[in-house]
C-alpha positions in Angstrom: -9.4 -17.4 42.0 -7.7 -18.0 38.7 -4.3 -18.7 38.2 -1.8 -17.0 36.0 -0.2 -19.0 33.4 3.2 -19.2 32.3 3.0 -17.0 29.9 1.6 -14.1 31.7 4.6 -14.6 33.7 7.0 -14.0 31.2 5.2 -11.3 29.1 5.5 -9.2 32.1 9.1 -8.3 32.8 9.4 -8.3 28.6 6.6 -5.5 28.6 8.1 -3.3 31.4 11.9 -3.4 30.0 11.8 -1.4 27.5 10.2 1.6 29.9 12.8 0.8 32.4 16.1 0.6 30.2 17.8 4.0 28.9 17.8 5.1 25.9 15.7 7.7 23.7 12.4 8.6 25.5 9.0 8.7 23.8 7.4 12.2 23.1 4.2 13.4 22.1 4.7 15.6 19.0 5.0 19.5 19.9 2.0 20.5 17.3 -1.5 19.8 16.6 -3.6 19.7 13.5 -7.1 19.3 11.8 -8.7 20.0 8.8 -11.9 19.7 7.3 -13.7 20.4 4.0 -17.6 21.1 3.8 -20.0 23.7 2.4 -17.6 24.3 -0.5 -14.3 25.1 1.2 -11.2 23.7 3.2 -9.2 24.8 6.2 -6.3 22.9 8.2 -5.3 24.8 11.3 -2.6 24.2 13.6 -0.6 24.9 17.0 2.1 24.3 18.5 1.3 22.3 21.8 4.3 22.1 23.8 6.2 25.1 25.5 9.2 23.4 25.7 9.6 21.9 21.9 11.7 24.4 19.4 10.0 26.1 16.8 8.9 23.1 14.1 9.4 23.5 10.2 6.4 21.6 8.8 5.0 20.2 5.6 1.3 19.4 4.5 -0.3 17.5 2.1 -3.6 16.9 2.4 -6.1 14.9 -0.6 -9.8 17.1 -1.4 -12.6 16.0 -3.7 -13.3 19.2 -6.1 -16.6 20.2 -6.1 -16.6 18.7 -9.4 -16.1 15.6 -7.9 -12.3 14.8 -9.0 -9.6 14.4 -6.6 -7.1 17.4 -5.4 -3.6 17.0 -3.5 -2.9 20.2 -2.1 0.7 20.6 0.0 2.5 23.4 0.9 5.2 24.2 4.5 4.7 26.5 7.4 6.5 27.3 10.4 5.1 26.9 13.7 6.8 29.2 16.8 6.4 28.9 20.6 3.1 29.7 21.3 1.1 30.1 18.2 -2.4 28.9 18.5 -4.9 27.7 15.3 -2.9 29.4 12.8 -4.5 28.9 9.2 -2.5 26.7 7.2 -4.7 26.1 4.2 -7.4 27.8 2.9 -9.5 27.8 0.3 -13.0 27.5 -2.1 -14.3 24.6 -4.3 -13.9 21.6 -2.7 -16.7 19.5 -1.7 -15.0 17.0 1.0 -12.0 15.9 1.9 -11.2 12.3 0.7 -8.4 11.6 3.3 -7.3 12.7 6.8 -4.1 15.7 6.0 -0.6 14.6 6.9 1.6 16.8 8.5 5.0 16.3 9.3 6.8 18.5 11.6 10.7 18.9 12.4 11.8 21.1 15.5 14.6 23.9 15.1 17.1 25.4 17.0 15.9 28.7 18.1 18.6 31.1 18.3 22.3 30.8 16.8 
């Protein structure tokens, strides 16, 4: 049997305070996205994953390779309500492949007055 070192002991407790102690609790985000790019065009979908997040205001930006072979930022904003499932963000023709993964940042909202 192996012994635990000293510094196993103390890395413990250090790891396991921060889930104990109060404070602001870690979430996962209330949407999900993806995007791809092949056979000449690009689509990003998303949905909004969790029930009990508001309604999230949400921008895009997302880098394609024209079918040309140059590179293309495309961004725009949506709205995503409770409930809504693979709604089309982005669409469209020309574009070979994408040359980066899209980033999209989401903010809830207060629905209602």
């Amino acid at each position: 049997m192996r012994k635990r070192g000293w510094r196993t002991a103390l890395a413990a407790p250090g790891l396991l305070a921060p889930l104990l102690a109060p404070g602001a609790a870690m979430a996962g985000p209330a949407f999900s996205c993806g995007g791809f790019a092949q056979l000449g065009g690009a689509q990003l979908l998303c949905s909004h994953v969790d029930p009990a997040a508001p309604t999230q205001i949400c921008t895009y930006s997302w880098t394609l390779a024209t079918a040309g072979g140059s590179p293309s930022v495309v961004q725009g904003s949506f709205m995503l309500t409770r409930g809504q499932q693979n709604v089309t963000v982005y669409q469209d023709t020309g574009f070979a492949n994408a040359l980066a993964t899209p980033v999209v940042l989401c903010q809830g909202r207060k629905d209602g007055p």
